[in-house]
C-alpha positions as CSV (number, residue, x, y, z in Angstrom):
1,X,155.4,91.6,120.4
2,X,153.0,90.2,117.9
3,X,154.4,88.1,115.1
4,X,155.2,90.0,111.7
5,X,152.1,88.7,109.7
6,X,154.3,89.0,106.0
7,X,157.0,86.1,107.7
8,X,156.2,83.0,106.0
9,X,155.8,81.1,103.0
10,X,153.4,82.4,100.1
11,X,152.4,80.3,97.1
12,X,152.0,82.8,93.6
13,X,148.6,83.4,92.3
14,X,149.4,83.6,88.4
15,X,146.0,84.8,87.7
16,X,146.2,87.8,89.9
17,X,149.3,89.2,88.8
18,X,150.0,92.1,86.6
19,X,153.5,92.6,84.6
20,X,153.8,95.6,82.8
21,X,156.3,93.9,80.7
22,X,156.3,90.3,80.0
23,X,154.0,87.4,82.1
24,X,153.7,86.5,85.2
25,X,155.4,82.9,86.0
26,X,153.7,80.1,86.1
27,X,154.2,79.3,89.7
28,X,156.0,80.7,92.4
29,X,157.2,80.3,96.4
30,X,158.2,82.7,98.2
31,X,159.6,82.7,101.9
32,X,160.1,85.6,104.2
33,X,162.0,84.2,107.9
34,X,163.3,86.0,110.5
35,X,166.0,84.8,113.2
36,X,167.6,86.7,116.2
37,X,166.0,89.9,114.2
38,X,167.6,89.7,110.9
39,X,164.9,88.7,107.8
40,X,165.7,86.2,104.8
41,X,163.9,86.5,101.7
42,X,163.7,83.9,99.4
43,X,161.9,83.8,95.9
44,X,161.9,80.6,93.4
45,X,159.9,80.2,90.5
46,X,159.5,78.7,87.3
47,X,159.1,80.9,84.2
48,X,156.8,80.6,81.3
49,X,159.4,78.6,79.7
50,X,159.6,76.4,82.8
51,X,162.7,77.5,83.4
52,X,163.2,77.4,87.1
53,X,165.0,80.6,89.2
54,X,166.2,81.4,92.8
55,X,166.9,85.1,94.8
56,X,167.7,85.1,98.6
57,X,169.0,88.2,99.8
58,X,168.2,89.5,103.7
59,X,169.3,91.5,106.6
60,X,168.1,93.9,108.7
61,X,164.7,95.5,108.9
62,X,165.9,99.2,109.8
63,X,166.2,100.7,106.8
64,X,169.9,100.6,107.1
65,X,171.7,100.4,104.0
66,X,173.3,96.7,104.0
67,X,176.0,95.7,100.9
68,X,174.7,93.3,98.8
69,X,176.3,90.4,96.6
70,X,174.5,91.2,93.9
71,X,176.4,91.9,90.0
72,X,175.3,95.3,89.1
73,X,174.5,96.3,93.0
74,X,176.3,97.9,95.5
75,X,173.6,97.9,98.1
76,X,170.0,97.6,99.9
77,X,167.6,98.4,102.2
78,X,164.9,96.7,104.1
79,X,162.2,98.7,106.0
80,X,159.4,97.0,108.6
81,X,156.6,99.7,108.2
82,X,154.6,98.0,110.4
83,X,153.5,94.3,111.1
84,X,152.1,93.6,108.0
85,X,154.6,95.9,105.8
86,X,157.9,95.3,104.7
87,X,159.9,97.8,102.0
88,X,163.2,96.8,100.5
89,X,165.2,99.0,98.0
90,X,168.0,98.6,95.8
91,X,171.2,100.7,94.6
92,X,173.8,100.7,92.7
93,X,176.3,103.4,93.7
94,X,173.8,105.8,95.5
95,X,170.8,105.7,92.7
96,X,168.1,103.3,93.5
97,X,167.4,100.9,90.4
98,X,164.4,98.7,92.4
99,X,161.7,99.3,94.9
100,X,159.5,96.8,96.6
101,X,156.6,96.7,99.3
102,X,154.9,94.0,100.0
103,X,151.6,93.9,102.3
104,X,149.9,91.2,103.9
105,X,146.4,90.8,104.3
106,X,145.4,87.5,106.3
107,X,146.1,84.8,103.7
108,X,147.3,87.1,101.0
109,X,150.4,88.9,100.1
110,X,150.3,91.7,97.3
111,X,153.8,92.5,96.5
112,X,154.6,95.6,94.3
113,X,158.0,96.3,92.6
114,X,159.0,99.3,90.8
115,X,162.4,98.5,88.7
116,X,164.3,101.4,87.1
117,X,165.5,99.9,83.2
118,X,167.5,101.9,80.5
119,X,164.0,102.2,78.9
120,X,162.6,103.8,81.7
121,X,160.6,102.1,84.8
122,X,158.5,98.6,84.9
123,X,155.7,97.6,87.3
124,X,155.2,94.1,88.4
125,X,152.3,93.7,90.7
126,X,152.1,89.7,92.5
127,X,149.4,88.1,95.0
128,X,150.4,85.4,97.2
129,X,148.3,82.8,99.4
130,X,149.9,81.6,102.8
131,X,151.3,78.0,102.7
132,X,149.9,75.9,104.5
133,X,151.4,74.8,107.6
């Protein structure tokens, strides 16, 4: 079986990116592995205020709902489409609060997130280049 073409590591592309609320950050890394069939996602940047952040979270790609160890969470999903797509989704007691997809095209990665707010729902659109290596 072909190799997932989303598993690696992607370097942001602050110029591409599109926040609905707020600005993109001003750099970014993010790694998508898998081992013995389970994926790890990992995302670190560094804000505007060059603060700098981490989120790993991972697990199946079956669209099984996996608990998560996340405040305010009580679960996720994550969904291979097909080799280039990968879905996640997440819940807090039955109601989903966030929704990503991200797609890979050759050296790019476009990532889309959808995240449900009191003041209603907020779009984040990212690009990624493949790390070299």
């Amino acid at each position: 079986m072909a190799r997932d073409t989303y598993l690696g590591a992607w370097h942001l592309i602050p110029e591409l990116c599109i926040y609905q609320q707020g600005e993109a950050p001003r750099s970014g890394l993010y790694t998508i592995e898998e081992s013995a069939g389970v994926l790890r996602l990992a995302v670190d940047w560094v804000d505007r205020a060059g603060l700098a952040h981490h989120v790993e979270f991972g697990g199946q790609p079956d669209g099984s709902e996996q608990t998560v160890d996340t405040p305010g969470l009580t679960h996720m999903t994550l969904t291979r489409i097909d080799s280039g797509t990968l879905d996640s989704a997440a819940f807090r007691d039955g109601e989903p609060v966030m929704y990503a997809r991200r797609v890979a095209h050759g050296d790019l990665l476009s990532t889309l997130q959808r995240i449900r707010t009191p003041a209603g729902e907020v779009s984040i659109f990212q690009v990624y280049r493949r790390a070299p290596g």
